[in-house]
C-alpha positions as CSV (number, residue, x, y, z in Angstrom):
1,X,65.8,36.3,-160.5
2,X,64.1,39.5,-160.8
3,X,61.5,39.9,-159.1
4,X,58.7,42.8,-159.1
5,X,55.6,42.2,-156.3
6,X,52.5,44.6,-155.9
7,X,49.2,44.7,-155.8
8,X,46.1,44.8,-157.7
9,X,45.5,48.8,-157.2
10,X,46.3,51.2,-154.9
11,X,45.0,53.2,-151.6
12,X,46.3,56.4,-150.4
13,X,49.7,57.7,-151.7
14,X,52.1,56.1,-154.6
15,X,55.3,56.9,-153.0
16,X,54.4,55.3,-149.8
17,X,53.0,52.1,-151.7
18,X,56.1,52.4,-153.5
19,X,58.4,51.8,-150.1
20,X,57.0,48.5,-150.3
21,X,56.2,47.1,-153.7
22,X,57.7,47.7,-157.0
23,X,54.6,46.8,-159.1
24,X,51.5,48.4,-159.2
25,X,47.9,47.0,-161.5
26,X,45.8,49.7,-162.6
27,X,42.3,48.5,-163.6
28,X,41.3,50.7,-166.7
29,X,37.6,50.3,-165.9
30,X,35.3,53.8,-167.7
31,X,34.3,55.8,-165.0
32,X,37.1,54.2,-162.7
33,X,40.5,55.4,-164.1
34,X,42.5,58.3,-162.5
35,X,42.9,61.2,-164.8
36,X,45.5,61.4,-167.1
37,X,47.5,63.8,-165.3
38,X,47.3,61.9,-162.1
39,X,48.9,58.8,-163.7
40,X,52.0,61.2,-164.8
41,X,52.0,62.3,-161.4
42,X,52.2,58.7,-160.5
43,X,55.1,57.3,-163.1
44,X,56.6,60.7,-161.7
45,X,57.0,59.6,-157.6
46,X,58.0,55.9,-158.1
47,X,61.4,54.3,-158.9
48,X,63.0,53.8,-162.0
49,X,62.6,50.0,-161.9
50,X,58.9,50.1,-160.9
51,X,56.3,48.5,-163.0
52,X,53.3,49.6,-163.8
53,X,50.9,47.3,-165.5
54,X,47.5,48.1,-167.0
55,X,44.3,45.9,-167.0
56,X,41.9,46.2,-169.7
57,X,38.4,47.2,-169.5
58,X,35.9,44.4,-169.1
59,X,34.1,45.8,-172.1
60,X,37.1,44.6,-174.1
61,X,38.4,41.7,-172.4
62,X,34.5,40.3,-172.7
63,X,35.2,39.4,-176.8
64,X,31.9,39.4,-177.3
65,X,32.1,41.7,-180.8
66,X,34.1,40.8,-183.5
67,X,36.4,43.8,-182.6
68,X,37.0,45.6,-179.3
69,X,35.1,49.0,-178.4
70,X,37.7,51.6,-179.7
71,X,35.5,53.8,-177.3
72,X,36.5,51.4,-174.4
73,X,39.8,50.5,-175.6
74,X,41.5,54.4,-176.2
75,X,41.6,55.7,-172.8
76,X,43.2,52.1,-171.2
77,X,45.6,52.6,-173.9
78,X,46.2,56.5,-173.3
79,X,46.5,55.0,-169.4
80,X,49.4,52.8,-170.2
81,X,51.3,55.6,-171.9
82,X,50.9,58.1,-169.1
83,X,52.0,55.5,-166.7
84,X,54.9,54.0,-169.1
85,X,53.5,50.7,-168.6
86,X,55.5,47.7,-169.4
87,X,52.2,45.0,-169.0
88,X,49.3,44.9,-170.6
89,X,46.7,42.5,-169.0
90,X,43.6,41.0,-171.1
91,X,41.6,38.8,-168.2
92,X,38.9,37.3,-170.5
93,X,35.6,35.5,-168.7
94,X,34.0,32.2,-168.0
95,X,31.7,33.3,-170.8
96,X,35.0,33.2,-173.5
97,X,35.4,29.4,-173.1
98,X,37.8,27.8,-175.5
99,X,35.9,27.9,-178.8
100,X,37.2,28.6,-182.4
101,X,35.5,32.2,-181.8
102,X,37.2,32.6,-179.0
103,X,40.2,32.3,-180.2
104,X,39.7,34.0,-183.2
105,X,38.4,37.1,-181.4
106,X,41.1,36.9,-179.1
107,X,43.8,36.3,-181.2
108,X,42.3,39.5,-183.4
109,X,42.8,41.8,-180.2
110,X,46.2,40.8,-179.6
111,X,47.0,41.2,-183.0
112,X,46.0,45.1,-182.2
113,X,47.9,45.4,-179.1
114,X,51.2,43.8,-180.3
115,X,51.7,46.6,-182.2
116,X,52.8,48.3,-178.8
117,X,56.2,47.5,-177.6
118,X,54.4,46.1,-174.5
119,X,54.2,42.8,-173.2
120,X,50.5,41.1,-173.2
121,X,49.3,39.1,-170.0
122,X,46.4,36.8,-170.6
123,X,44.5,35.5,-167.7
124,X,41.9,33.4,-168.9
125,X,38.8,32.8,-166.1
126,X,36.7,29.8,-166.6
127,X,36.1,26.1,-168.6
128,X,39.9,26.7,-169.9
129,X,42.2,23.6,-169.3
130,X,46.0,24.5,-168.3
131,X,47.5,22.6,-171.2
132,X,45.1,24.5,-173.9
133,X,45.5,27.6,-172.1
134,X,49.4,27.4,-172.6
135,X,49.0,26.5,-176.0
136,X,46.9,29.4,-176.9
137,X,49.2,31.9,-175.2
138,X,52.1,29.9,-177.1
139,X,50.7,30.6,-180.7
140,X,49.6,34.4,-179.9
141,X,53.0,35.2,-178.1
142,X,51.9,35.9,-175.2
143,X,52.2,35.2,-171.5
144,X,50.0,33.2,-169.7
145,X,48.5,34.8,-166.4
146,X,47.7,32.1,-163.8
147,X,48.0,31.7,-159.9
148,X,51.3,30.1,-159.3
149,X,50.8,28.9,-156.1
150,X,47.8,26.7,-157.2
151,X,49.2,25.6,-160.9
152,X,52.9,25.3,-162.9
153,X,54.3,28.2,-163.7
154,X,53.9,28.5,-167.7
155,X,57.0,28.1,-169.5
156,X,59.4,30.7,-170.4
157,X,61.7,32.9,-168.9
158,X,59.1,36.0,-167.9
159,X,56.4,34.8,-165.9
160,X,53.5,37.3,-164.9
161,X,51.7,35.6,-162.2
162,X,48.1,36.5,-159.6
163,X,48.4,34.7,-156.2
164,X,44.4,34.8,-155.6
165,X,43.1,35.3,-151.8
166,X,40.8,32.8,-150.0
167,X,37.4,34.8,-150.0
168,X,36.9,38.5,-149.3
169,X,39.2,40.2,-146.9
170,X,41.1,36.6,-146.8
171,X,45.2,36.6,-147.2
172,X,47.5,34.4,-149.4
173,X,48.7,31.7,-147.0
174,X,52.4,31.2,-146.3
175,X,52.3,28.0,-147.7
176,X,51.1,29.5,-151.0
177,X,54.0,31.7,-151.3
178,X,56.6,29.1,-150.5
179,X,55.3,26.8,-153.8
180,X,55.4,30.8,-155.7
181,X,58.6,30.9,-155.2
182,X,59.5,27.1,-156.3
183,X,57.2,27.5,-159.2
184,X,59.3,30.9,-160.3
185,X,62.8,29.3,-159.2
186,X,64.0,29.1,-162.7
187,X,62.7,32.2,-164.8
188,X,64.8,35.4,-164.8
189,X,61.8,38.0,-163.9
190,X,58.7,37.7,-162.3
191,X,56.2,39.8,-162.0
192,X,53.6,39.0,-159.0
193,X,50.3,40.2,-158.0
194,X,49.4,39.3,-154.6
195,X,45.7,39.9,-153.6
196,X,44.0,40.2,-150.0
197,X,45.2,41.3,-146.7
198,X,48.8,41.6,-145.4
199,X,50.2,41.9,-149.2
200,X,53.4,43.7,-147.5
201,X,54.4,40.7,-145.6
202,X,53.5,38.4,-148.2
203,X,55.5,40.1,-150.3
204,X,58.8,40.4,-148.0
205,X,58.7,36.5,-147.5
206,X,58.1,36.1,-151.3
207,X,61.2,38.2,-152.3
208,X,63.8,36.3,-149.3
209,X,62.9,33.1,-150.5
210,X,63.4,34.3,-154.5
211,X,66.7,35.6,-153.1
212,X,67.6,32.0,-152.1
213,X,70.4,30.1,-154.2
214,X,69.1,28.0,-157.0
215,X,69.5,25.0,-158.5
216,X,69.8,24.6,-162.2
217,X,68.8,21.4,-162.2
218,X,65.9,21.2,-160.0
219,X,63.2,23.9,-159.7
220,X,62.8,23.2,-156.6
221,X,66.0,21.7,-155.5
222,X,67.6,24.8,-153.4
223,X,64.7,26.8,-152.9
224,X,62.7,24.1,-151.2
225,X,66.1,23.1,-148.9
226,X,66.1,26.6,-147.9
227,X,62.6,27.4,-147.5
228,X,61.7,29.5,-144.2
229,X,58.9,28.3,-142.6
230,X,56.4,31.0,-141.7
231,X,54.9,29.3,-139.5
232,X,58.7,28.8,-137.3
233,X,59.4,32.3,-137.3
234,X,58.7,35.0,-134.6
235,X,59.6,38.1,-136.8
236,X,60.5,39.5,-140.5
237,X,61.9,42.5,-141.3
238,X,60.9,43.8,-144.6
239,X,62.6,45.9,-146.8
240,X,61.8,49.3,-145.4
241,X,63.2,48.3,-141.7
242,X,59.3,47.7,-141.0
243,X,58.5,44.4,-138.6
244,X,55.7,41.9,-139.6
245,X,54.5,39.0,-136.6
246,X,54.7,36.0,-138.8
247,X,51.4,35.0,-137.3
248,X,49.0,31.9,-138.0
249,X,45.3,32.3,-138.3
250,X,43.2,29.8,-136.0
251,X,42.0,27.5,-139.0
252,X,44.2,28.6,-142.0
253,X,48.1,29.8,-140.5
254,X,47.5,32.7,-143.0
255,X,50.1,35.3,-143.0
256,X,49.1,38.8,-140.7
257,X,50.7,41.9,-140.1
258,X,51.9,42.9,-136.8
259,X,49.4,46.1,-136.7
260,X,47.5,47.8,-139.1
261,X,49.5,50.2,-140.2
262,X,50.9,47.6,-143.0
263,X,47.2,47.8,-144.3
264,X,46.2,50.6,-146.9
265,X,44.1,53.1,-145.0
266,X,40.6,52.1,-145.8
267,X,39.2,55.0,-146.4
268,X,42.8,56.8,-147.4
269,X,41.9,56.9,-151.0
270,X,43.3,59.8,-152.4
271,X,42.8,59.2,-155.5
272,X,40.9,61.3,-158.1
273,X,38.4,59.0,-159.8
274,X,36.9,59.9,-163.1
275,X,36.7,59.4,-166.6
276,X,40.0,59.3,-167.9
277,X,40.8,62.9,-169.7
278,X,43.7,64.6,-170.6
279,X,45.1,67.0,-167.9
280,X,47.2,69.0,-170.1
């Protein structure tokens, strides 16, 4: 499989991010994105076979107008070609439950952005059930954004998928990213968004057990004979060489880095927050 791991935005420098995750979501928020020339600096420092993927403004995802702001729409779109971004991701609210208007307004949008030669992630939040949800994604073409670890991984053989954090400042569990990686056992490329603390290590366990032998005919079957317990083991190396303590939280056996230095500085945020503009 294929697998690309990152997080949902970025502190301090790209190329350091980059030592540890090969996918990167930028939230295309007014007021909130990085200049354009920032984002070339960005596509500029990273890897050939890094992703960048794009979310779009609230403003847009809301679908509360018959068709999207162009206003809010144009720079999330400019974003995405500065950055060569392969995703597009549409995360619609509770308020956009499963009505004909819904889906008529949604389907409208993607009509728009198919026009791109980019792929659409839609991560619908709310009253939708999995089995609508999946059939709506179906019928527009589009992948279905959903939290692996917590539901089946949709169908198809590119999955983009958001393994969610418990509460603020929390961490994806290790027990989470061992049913990740049985849920994504049979597609050929993943892309995966892990949120919360200790991301790096998360992501290190994620990609060894995604390296594991599978079995055609179980999704499960290999991966889940194989699985490393997180739980069993003293140390990981990740992929940089860089040692994580697999340890367990009191109440939660949560994954932790061994020292802080696998978090992104707090206050390391280099950078440049504005409207979105041209640099030329």
């Amino acid at each position: 499989m294929n697998l690309h791991v990152g997080q949902p935005g970025i502190q301090g420098d790209i190329t350091r991010y980059a030592d540890r995750f090969d996918l990167l979501e930028v939230r295309a928020e007014p007021g909130h994105l990085p200049r354009t020339k920032r984002l070339r600096q960005w596509k500029s420092q990273v890897p050939a076979r890094f992703t960048f993927s794009v979310v779009l403004p609230r403003l847009v995802a809301s679908l509360e107008s018959e068709r999207p702001s162009e206003s809010a729409l144009e720079p999330a779109l400019r974003a995405a070609d500065a950055l060569g971004a392969r995703w597009l991701v549409l995360q619609t609210p509770p308020s956009a439950t499963p009505s004909s208007r819904t889906r008529r307004r949604l389907a409208a949008l993607v009509e728009g952005l198919l026009r791109s030669d980019r792929q659409i992630g839609w991560e619908p939040r709310g009253l939708w059930e999995d089995e609508a949800a999946e059939s709506a994604a179906r019928e527009l073409g589009i992948a279905l954004v959903r939290d692996v670890s917590r539901s089946p991984a949709p169908a198809g053989e590119v999955v983009y998928a958001r393994l969610r954090a418990l509460g603020d400042g929390g961490r994806v569990r290790s027990s989470a990213i061992e049913r990740a990686a049985v849920e994504l056992a049979l597609c050929s490329e993943a892309f995966v968004v892990i949120e919360g603390r200790g991301a790096p290590r998360a992501a290190a366990l994620l990609r060894e057990l995604a390296d594991r032998p599978r079995d055609p005919e179980s999704k499960g079957g290999a991966i889940a004979a194989g699985l490393l317990r997180a739980t069993s083991l003293a140390t990981h190396s990740g992929e940089n060489g860089d040692e994580y303590a697999e340890e367990e939280d009191e109440d939660q056996g949560q994954l932790a880095p061994l020292d802080d230095e696998d978090e992104p500085p707090e206050d390391d945020a280099d950078v440049d927050f504005d409207e979105d503009e041209d640099d030329e």
